[in-house]
N, C-alpha and C positions, 0 to 999 in steps of 0.2 A: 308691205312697203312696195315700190320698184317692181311693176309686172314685165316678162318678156315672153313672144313669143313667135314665133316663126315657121315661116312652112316652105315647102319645095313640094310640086302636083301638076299633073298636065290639069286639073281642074281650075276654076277659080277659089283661089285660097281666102280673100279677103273677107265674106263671112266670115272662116273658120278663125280669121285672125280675131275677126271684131266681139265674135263670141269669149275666146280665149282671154281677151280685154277683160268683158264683164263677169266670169267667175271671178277674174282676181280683185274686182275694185272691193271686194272686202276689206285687202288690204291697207288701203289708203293710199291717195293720189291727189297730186293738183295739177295735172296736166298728161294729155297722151296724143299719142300719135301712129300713123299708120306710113309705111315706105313700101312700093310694091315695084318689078320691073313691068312695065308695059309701055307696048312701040318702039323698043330700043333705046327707053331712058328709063330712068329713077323718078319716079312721082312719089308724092307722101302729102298729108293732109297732119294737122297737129292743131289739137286746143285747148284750153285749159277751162275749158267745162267738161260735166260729163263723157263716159263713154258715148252715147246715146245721142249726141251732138256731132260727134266727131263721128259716125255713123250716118247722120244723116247728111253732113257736109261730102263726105264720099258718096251716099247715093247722086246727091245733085250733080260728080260733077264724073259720075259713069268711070268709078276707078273699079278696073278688074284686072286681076294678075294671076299666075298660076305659083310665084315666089316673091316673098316679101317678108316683112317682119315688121313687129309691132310691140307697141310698149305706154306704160302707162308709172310715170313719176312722181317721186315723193321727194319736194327739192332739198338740196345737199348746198351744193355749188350753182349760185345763180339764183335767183328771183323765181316765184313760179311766172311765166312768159309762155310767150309763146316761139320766140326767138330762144329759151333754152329748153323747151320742150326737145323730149326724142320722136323721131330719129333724126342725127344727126347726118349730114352727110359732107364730103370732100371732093372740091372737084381738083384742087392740084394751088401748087401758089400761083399769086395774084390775080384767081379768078376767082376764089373761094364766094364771095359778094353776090356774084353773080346766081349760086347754086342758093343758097340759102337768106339772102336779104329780104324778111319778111317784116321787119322793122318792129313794131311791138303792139301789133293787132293784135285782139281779143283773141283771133284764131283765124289762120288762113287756111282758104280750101284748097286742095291737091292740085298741083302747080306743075305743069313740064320745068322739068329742067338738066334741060340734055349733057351742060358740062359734068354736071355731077356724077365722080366715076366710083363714088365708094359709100355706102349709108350702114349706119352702126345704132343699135342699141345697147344700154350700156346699166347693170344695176352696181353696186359699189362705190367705193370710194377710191380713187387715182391719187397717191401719196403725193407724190413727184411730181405731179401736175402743173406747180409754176416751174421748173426747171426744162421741160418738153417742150412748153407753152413758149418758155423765149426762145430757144435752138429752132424751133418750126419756122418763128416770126423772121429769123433771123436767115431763113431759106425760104420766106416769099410769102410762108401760109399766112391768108386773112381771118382770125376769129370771129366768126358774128354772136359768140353765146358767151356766158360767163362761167360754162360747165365744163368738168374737170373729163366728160363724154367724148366733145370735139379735140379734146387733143389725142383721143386715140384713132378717131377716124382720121383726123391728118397723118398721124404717123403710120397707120394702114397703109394709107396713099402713098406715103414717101416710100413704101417698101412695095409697090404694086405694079409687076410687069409683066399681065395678063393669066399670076396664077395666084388666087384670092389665100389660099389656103398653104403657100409660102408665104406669099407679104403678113400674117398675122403668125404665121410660126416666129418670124423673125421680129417683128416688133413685140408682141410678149413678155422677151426677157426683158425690154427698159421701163416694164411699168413696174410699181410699185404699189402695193397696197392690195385692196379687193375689188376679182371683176367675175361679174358673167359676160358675155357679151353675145351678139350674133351680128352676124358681116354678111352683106351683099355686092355685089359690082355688077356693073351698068355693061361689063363687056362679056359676063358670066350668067346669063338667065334663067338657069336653073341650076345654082350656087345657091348655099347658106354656108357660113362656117361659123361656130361656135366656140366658146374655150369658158371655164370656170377657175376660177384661184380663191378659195373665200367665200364666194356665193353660190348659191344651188342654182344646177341647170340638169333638166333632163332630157334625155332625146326620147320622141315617139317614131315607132316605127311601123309601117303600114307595105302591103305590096305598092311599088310604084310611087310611095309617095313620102314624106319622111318630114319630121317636127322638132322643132324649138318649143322649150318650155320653162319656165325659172320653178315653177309648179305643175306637176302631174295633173292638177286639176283643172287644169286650164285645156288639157285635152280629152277633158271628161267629153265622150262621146263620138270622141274622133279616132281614139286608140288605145284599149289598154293594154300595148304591149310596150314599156317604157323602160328604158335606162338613164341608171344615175349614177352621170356622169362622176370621175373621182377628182380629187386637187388635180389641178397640170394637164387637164383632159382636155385637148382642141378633137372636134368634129365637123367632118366635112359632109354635109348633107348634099347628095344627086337625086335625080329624080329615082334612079333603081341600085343605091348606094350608099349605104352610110360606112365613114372611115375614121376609126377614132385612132389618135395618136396620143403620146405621152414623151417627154422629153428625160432622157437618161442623164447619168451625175457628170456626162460631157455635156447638155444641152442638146444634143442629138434628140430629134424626136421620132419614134418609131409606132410601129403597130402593136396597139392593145387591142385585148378583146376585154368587153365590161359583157357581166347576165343579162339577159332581158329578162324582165320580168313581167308575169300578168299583174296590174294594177285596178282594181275598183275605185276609181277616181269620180267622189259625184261631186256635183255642184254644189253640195253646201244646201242647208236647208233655203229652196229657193223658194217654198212659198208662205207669206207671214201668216194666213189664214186670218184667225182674227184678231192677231196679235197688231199694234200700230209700228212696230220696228223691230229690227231682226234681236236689238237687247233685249225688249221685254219677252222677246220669245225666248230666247236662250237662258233669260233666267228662266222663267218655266220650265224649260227642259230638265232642269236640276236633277229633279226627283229620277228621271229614268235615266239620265246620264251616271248618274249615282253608281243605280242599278246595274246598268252594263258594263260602269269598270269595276266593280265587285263580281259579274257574274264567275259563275266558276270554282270561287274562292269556298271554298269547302274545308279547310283548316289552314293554318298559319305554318307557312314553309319558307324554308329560304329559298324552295324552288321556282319559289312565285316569281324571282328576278333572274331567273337565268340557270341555265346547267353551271354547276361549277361554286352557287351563290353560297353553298354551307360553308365550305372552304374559305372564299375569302371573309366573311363573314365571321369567322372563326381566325382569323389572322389579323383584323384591325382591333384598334383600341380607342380610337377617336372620328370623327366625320364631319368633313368640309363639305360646307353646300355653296355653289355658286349658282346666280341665278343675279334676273332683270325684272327690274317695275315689277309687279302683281306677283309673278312667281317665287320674287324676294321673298314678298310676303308670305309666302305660302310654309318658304323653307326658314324663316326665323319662328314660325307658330310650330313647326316639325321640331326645334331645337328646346322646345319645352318642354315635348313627348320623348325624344329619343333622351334627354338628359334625364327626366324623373322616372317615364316609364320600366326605358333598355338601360342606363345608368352607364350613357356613353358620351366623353366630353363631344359636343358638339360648336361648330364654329359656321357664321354664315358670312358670306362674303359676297358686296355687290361684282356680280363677274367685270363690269368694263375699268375698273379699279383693283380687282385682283391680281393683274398680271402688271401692273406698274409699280409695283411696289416689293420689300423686300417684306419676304417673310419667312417662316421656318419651316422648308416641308418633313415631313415623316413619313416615311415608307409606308406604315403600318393604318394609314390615313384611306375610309372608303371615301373617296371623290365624288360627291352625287351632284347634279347635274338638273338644273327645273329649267323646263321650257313646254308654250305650247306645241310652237311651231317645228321646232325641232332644228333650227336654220339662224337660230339669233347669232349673229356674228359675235358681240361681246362673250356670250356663255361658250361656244365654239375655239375662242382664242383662249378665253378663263381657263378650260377645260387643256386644250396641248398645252399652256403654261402649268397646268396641274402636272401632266404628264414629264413635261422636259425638266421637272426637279425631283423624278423618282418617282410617283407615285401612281402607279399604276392598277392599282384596285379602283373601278371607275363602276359608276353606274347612275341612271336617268330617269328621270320620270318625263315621261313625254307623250305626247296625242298622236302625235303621225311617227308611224312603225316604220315607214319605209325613210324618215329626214336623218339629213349626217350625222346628225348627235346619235341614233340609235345606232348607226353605223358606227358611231367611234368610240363609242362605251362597249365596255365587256359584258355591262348587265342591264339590265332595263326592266321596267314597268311601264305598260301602256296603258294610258288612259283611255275610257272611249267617251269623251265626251262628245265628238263629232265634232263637222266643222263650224267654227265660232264665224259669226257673219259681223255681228260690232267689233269695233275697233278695241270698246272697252271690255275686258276680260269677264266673265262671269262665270259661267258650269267647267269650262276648263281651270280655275281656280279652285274650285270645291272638287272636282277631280283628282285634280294634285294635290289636296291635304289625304283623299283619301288613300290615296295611294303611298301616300309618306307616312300615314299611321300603322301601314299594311308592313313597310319599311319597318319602321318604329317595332312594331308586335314579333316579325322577322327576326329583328336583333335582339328583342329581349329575349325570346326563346333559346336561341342559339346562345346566350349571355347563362341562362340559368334562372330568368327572371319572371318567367311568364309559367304558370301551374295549370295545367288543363282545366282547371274549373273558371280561371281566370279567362283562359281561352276561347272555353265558349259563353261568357258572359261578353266580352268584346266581339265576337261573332254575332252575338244575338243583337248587340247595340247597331254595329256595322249596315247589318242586314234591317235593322229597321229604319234607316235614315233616310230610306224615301220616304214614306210615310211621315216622317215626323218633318219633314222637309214641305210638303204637302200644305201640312197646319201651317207652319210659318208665311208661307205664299198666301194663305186664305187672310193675313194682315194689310193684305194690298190698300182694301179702303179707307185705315186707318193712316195708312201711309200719307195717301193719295192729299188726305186733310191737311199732312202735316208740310208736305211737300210747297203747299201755296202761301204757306207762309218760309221757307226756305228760298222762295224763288223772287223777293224783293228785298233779299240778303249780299252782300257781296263780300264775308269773310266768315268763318266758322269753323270751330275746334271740336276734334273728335278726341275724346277719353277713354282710353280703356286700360286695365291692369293685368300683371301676368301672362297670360296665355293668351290675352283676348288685346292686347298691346296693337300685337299685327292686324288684327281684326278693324283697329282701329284705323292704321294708318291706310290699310285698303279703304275702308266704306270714305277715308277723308280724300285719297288717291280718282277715287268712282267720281266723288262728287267736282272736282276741277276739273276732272279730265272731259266731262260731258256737259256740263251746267257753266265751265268757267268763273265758278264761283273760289275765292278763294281758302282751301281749307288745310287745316293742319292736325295733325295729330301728337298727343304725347301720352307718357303713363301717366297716370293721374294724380300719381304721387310728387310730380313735377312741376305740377300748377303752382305752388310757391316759391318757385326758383326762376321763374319766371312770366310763365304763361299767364299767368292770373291776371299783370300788365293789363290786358287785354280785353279783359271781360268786362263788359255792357249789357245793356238791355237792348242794344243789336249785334249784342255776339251770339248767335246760338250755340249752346255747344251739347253735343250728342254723345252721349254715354252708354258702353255697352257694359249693363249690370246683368253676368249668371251669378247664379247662386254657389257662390265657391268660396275657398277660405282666404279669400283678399275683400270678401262682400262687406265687411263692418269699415274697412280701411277706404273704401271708396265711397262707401256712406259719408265719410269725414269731408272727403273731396268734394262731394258735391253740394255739400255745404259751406263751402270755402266760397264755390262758385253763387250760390244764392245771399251768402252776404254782400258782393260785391252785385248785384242787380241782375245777376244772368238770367236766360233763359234756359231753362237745359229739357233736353228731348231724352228720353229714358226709353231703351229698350233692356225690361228685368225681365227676368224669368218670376214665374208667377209663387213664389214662395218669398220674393226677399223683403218684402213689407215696405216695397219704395209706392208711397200712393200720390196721385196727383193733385195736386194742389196751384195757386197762383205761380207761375212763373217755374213750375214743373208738370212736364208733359209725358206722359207716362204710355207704352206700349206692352201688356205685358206678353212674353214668350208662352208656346203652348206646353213645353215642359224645359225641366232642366235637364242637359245633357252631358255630361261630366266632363271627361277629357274631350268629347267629340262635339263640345260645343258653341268653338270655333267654326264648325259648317253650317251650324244653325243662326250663329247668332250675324252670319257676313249677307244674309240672304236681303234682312230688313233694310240694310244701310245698302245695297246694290239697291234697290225698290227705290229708296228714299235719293238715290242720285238720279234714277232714269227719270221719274216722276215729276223730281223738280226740274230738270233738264226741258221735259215736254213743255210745262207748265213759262220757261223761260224763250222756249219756242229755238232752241238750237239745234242740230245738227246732232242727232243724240248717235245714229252708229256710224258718222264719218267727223269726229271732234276735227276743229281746225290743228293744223300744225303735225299729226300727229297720224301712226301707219299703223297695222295690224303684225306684220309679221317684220320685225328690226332686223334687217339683211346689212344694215350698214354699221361701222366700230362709230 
């Protein structure tokens, strides 16, 4: 979502800025911008194409600075524009027009403009925003955006009498909601100040010179020596200074000290080789992403999650999973294994819906926690609403070791899938089932449930799913067949039963989200209660058949659907006797995989979305409307 980043250098920082831009545009953007001080004013460049554009508008127009800050949006509040592009800036009431009236160009190049005493970046969401908005109006300020951003650089301003890093200690307290932010002034030239409440922000720090970042990755290359920032953190970055504060249960804000820490922060797999887009490589990567979050794993421990893991482990009786989009999915196919496997009641809960509602905590409840990114604002509030009803046995599956949620759970699993470049989920998905089955085998052993021969029969399975993962990818050209006729479709239903339910509603989730095609999933046992409505001979509808003991029951189902005229796409595993015939289209899988055949079977219907996507000619790792990492509620 929402990239920021910022610098303070006697060098010129603006490369470093515009670099910092492009690791992040993985996450998703429709608009960016650049704010730097040079010649005693506030200049900034904003457009709502490309990094790459906004790049080259700053070369044209010779913008260099040694402090500035830079950002790239995912719009919330306001249109994507160019007028609510960041950075924002405030030049005081009744002039405000003056500093920023860019009217609603495609994109303006970097403009003097001298009154402009205050420019803000800004990721989150400002609760209280109409309430700010008319008190500012009502003291003079002009708004020119419809972003919920410019009313905090107004109210910046209203607090601003030559010391940048009081005027935001004291406007602060009147926001409401979630912010990162980073601040500059036009009368401070080697000023940045920063603060987080909600969103991640980390400081780089270097001799002499000192960084803004919403992601560590964004200063891959510039510094790996980084801190992250905690709730309530404002930082004052100087050119040979960093000062972080924290405000006490007066509002008093004092000096903290946060670790620095050494960071390996890369860019993300930057180069596609021979892949056409960063999805179709990252699904490839499967098989070794697999690999590396297994590596290690040598017998089934509670140690796997953390010092401490046998114990609590040993004190629950049931486990609430919170989690968003894809990783939902990940944690209701987990709810199949830890119920039959470990024979522990399980519950899933979409996290932005968990914490609005009344429900029943129990102490004795492990909290587990699915994200990639480790930074999803909803799972992050899900997760303290877990906490502030008692239950404090918490733990995570997560990709980045160093994001708040590892920080705020007591146990964890890290994935290593690496960094994910599409927007749409893939090897970080198949990561996190592995990881929740590792969960899953964890609690059965500690339950009494799991016999060492057992043990290393699910270690042998484990350890061979690259491999078997492998075979599944070698079905690309089948795919590829079936994808061209998907891609002159504009509705279609995914089937699946059991375990492979969730399977379903991802491969149907993959296919709208990149192709815009519109799809839906149910259990298949469901199709007469409704769905069936539906079904034509231009409905496709795609079924994942393993060979399991729900296989004769959804045999029935799909004959429900070929009496009513359907087309149905069959991925079976090669034992269930589905053969193809008119108006059945059949893939078979290269083996069956018992319980772990939700990693297998989610591979084909990821293929069959990117495929058709290409084939539709969209936007397959930047979907319209939609971001990489959800920093916003």
């Amino acid at each position: 979502m929402c990239g920021i980043v910022g610098a303070v250098s006697n060098r010129n920082i603006v490369p470093i800025l515009l670099e910092g831009l492009k690791r992040l545009e993985y996450r998703g953007y429709d608009s960016c911008g650049v704010a730097v001080h040079q010649d005693g004013a506030l200049r900034r460049a904003r457009s709502t194409s490309r990094v790459a554009e906004l790049e080259t508008n700053i070369a044209t127009d010779g913008v260099a600075s040694g402090t500035g800050i830079a950002h790239t949006r995912w719009a919330t509040h306001g249109a994507p524009a160019v007028h609510n592009a960041h950075p924002h800036f405030s030049a005081g009431a009744n002039v405000d027009a003056m500093a920023t009236g860019f009217g609603s160009l495609e994109a303006d190049a970097a403009s003097t403009t001298p009154v402009a005493r205050i420019g803000l970046v800004h990721n989150g969401i400002i609760e209280n925003h109409d309430e700010l908005r008319a008190e500012l109006r009502e003291r003079g300020y002009v708004f020119t955006s419809q972003t919920d951003t410019e009313v905090i650089a107004h109210l910046v301003h209203s607090f601003y009498d030559g010391d940048l890093l009081d005027a935001v200690q004291r406007a602060l307290p009147l926001l409401k909601g979630a912010y990162a932010i980073a601040v500059f002034a036009r009368d401070e030239p080697h000023r940045v100040v920063g603060a987080r409440q909600g969103s991640p922000l980390v400081l780089g720090v270097c001799p002499g010179e000192n960084f803004l970042a919403s992601d560590a990755m964004a200063l891959a290359g510039v510094t790996d020596q980084i801190v992250y920032l905690e709730e309530g953190d404002v930082v004052d970055l100087q050119l040979g200074k960093v000062w972080i504060t924290a405000a006490d249960a007066q509002g008093r804000y004092l000096p903290v000290q946060r670790p620095v820490r050494t960071v390996t922060a890369h860019s993300g797999a930057a180069e596609l080789g021979p892949y056409r887009h960063y999805m179709q490589k990252e699904i490839f990567e499967q098989p070794r992403a697999l690999a590396d979050t297994l590596e290690g794993v040598e017998g089934i421990s509670p140690e796997l999650f953390g010092d401490g893991a046998y114990r609590v482990f040993k004190e629950v009786d049931r486990v609430l999973i919170l989690a968003c989009g894809t990783s939902s999915y990940a944690g209701m196919t987990a709810k199949y294994w830890l119920e039959s496997i470990a024979g522990i009641p399980t519950s899933v809960e979409i996290a932005s819906e968990y914490r609005y509602r009344d429900s029943v905590p129990d102490p004795k409840t492990l909290v587990v926690t699915i994200t990639q990114s480790g930074e999803t604002a909803d799972t992050l509030a899900a997760l303290k609403h877990a906490r502030s009803l008692g239950m404090e046995h918490t733990l995570t599956i997560c990709n980045v070791s160093t994001s708040a949620m590892v920080r705020e759970c007591k146990l964890a699993y890290i994935t290593r899938a690496g960094v994910e470049i599409g927007v749409a989920s893939t090897k970080a998905f198949t990561t996190q089932l592995a990881g929740l089955y590792l969960l899953t085998l964890a609690l059965a052993l500690v339950r009494g449930r799991l016999s060492e021969k057992q043990e290393a029969a699910e270690l042998k399975a484990l350890r061979h799913l690259p491999v078997a993962l492998q075979a599944v990818l070698a079905l690309e050209p089948q795919i590829i067949a079936w994808s061209e006729d998907f891609a002159r479709k504009e509705n279609a239903l995914f089937l699946g039963r059991g375990l492979h339910y969730p399977i379903a509603l991802e491969g149907a989730l993959k296919l709208k989200e990149i192709s815009y095609i519109h799809a839906e999933a149910y259990p298949a046992g469901e199709l007469k209660h409704g769905p069936l409505a539906l079904v034509t001979d231009e409905m496709p509808v795609v079924t994942v058949a393993p060979n399991d003991a729900l296989l004769e029951k959804l045999k029935s189902n799909l004959q429900e659907v070929r009496a009513r005229g359907g087309q149905l796409y069959v991925f079976a595993d090669s034992d269930t006797h589905i053969g193809s015939e008119p108006g059945v289209h059949v893939i078979r899988m290269p083996e069956h995989y018992g319980s772990l055949s939700p990693l297998l079977h989610v591979v084909p219907l990821q293929l069959l979305a990117y495929h058709t996507a290409c084939a539709r000619g969209t936007d397959v790792d930047k979907p319209r409307n939609l971001a990489k990492s959800v920093t916003v509620e």
